[in-house]
C-alpha positions in Angstrom: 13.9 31.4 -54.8 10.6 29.2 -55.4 8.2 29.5 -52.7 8.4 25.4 -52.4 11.9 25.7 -52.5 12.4 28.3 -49.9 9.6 26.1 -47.5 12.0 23.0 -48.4 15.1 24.9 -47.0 13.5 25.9 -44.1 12.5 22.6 -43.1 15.8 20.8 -43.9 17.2 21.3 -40.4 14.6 20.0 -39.0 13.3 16.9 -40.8 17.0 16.4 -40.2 16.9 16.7 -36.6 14.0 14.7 -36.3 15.4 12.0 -38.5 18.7 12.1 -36.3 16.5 12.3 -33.0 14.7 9.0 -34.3 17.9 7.1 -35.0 18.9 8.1 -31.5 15.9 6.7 -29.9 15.8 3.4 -32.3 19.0 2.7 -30.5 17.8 3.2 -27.0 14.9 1.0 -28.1 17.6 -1.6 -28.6 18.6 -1.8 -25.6 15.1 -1.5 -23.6 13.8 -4.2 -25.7 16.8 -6.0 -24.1 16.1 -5.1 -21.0 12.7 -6.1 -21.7 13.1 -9.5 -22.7 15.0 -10.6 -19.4 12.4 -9.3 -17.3 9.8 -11.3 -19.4 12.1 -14.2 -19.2 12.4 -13.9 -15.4 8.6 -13.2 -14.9 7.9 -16.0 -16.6 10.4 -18.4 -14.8 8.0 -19.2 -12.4 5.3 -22.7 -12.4 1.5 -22.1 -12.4 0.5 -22.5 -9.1 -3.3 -22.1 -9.2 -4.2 -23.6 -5.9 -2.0 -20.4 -4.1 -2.8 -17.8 -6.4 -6.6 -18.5 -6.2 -6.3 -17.8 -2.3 -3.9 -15.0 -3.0 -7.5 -13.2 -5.3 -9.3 -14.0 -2.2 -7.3 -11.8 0.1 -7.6 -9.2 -2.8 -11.5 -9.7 -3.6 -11.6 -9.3 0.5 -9.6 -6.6 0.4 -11.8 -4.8 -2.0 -15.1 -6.1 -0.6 -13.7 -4.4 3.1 -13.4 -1.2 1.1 -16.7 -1.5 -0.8 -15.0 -0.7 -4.4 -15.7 -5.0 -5.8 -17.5 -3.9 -8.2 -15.5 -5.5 -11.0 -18.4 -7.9 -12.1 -20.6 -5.3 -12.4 -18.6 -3.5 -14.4 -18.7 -6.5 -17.2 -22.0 -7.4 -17.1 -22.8 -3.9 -17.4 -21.0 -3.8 -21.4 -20.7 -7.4 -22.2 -23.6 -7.8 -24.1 -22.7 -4.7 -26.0 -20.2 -6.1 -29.2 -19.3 -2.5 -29.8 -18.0 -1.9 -26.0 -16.6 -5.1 -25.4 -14.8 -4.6 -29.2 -13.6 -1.4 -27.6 -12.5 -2.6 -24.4 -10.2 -5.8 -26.3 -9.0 -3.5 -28.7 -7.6 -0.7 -25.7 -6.2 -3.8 -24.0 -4.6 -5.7 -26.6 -3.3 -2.2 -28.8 -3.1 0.7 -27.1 -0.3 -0.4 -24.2 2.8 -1.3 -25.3 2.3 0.5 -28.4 1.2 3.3 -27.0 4.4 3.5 -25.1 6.5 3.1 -28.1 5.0 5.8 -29.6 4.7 8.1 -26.2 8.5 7.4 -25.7 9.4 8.7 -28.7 7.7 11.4 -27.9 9.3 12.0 -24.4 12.7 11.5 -26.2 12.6 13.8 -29.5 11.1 16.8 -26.7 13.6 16.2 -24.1 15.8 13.4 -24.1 16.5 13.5 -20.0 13.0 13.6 -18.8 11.9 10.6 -21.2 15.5 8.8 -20.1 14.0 9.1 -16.3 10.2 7.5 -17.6 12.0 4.8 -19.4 14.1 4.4 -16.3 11.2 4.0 -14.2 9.2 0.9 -16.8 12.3 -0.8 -16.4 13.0 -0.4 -12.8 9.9 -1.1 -12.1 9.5 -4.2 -13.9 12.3 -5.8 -12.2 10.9 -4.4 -9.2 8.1 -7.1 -9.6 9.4 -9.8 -10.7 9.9 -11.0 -6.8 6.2 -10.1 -5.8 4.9 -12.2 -9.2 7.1 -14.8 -7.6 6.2 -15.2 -4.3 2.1 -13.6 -4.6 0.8 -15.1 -8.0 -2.9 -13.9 -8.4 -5.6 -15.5 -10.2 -6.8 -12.4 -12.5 -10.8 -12.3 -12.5 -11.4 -14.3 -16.3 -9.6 -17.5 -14.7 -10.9 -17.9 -11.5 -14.1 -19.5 -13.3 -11.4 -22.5 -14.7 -10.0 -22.0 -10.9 -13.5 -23.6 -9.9 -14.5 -20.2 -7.9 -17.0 -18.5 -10.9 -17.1 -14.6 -10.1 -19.5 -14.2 -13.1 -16.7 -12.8 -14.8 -15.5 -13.8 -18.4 -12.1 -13.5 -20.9 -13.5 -11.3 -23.7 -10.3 -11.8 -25.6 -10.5 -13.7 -28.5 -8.2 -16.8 -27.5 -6.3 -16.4 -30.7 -5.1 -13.8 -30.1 -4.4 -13.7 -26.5 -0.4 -14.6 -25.4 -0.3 -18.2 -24.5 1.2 -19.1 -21.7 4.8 -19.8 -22.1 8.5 -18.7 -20.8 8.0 -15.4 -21.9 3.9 -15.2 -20.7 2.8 -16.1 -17.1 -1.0 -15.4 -16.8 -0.9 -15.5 -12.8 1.8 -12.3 -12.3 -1.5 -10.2 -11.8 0.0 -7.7 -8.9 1.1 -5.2 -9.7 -0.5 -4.8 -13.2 1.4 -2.4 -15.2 -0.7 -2.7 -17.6 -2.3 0.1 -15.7 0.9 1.6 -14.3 2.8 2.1 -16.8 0.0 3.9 -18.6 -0.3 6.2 -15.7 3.3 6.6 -16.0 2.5 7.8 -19.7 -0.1 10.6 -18.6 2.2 12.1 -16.0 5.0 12.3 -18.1 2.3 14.5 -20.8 1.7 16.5 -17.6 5.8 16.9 -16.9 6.3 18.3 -20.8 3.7 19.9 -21.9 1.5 22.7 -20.6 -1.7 22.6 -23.0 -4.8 22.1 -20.8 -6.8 19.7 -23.7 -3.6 17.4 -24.3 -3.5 16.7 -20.5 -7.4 16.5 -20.5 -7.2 13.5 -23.6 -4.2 11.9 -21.6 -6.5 11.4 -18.2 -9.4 10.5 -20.1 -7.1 7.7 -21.7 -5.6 7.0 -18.4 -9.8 6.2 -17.4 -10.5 4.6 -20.4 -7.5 1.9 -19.6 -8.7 1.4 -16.4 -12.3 0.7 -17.6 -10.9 -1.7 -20.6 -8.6 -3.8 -17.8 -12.0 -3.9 -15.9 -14.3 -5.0 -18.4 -11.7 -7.7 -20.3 -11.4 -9.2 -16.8 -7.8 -8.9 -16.7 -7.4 -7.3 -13.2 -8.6 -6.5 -10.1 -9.0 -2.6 -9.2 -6.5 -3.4 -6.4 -4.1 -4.6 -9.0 -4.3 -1.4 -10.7 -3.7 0.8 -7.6 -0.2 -1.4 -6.4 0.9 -0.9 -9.9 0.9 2.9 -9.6 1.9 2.5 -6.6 5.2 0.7 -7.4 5.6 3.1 -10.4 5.8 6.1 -8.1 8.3 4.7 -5.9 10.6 3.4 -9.1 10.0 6.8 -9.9 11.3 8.4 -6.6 14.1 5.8 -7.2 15.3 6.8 -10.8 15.1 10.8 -9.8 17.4 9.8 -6.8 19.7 8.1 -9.1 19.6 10.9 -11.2 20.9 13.7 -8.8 23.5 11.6 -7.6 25.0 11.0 -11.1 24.8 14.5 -11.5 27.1 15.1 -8.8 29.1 12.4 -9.6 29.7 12.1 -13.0 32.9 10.7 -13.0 31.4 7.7 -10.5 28.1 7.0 -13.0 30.5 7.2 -16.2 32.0 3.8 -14.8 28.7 1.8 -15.6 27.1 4.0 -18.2 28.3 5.6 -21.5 27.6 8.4 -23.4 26.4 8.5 -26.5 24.7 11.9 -28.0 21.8 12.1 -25.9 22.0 8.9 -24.8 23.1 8.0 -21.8 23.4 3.8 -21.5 22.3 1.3 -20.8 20.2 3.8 -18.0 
């Protein structure tokens, strides 16, 4: 047999696994992205209120002041007349989230499909987790309180066209918890759960920093906002492994509201 024919029957079985493991996880995509647009819908639902989320900052940029950590102006006026950094900064922001993720995910699922069902289990339960909180503590994130008429000395670096408009699908006061942070830390633990290798954990906490800093500098957040989303991501977490022993001891009870399907288990 042909060298390249040999190396092309050896790979068969898996280019075919991995092509079946991606159809598996484009349909679990289906249904996140489902799950996905009702929570946008429903964080979205409620009115600007700009008058109450300006005082809701306050408490935070007291908060952080108490602590000694608002430094968050600094932190912009330290790169913002650097176009390289602040290109940096929009570009970590804007691309490397929810794409990220995707990609991460699919990851998580084609290396073991239970411990990426529990991380994807955790986005969405903590998603809906906040959708309360944005409702009843809207916050003024640092670029607006300038148009708030409270100027931190802190700007919106993202182009406005390309920035989401506001809309029922975008509300640019549900600033606590920012899992624009959280969900990203989410991301680094779960390369910590699967994989061993010292210098891929390393990379996945420097990016977990470099997030943080990008948030920072865009003026998106508050470093307060950043800690409650981790926060609520570690107890979503708790949550989902909770959830997961008990339908592992009650399979028949958790088959009621889920399905099967190969190493799927839906819609959770």
């Amino acid at each position: 047999m042909a060298p390249t024919r040999r190396l092309v029957e050896q790979l068969r079985p898996r280019l075919l696994a991995l092509a079946r493991g991606a159809l598996w996880y484009a349909v679990d995509m289906a249904f996140v992205v489902a799950f996905f647009f009702v929570y946008f819908l429903l964080r979205g639902l409620p009115h600007d209120r700009v008058a109450q989320s300006t005082r809701n900052a306050f408490y935070i940029i007291d908060a952080e002041r108490t602590l000694g950590v608002f430094h968050e102006p600094a932190w912009q006026q330290a790169v913002i007349e650097n176009e390289r950094l602040t290109s940096l900064a929009n570009f970590t922001y804007l691309n490397l989230h929810m794409p990220l993720l995707v990609v991460m995910g699919g990851l998580f699922f084609l290396a073991e499909p239970r411990k990426h069902r529990v991380i994807r289990n955790t986005i969405l339960l903590s998603a809906f987790m906040a959708v309360p909180i944005y409702a009843v503590f809207p916050v003024t994130p640092p670029r607006l309180m300038g148009s708030a008429g409270y100027p931190l000395g802190i700007f919106d670096t993202i182009p406005e066209a390309v920035r989401t408009k506001p809309g029922p699908l975008a509300n640019w006061y549900a600033a606590v918890p920012s899992y624009h942070f959280g969900w990203i830390a989410l991301a680094v633990a779960g390369v910590w759960w699967y994989w061993k290798l010292w210098a891929l954990r390393a990379v996945a906490t420097a990016f977990a920093g470099l997030m943080w800093w990008a948030i920072v500098v865009t003026g998106n957040h508050y470093f307060l906002d950043m800690v409650a989303g981790a926060v609520m991501v570690g107890l979503a977490f708790s949550l989902v492994c909770r959830f997961e022993r008990w339908a592992d001891a009650n399979p028949t009870r958790a088959a009621r509201f889920t399905v099967r399907a190969g190493p799927l288990r839906l819609p959770f």
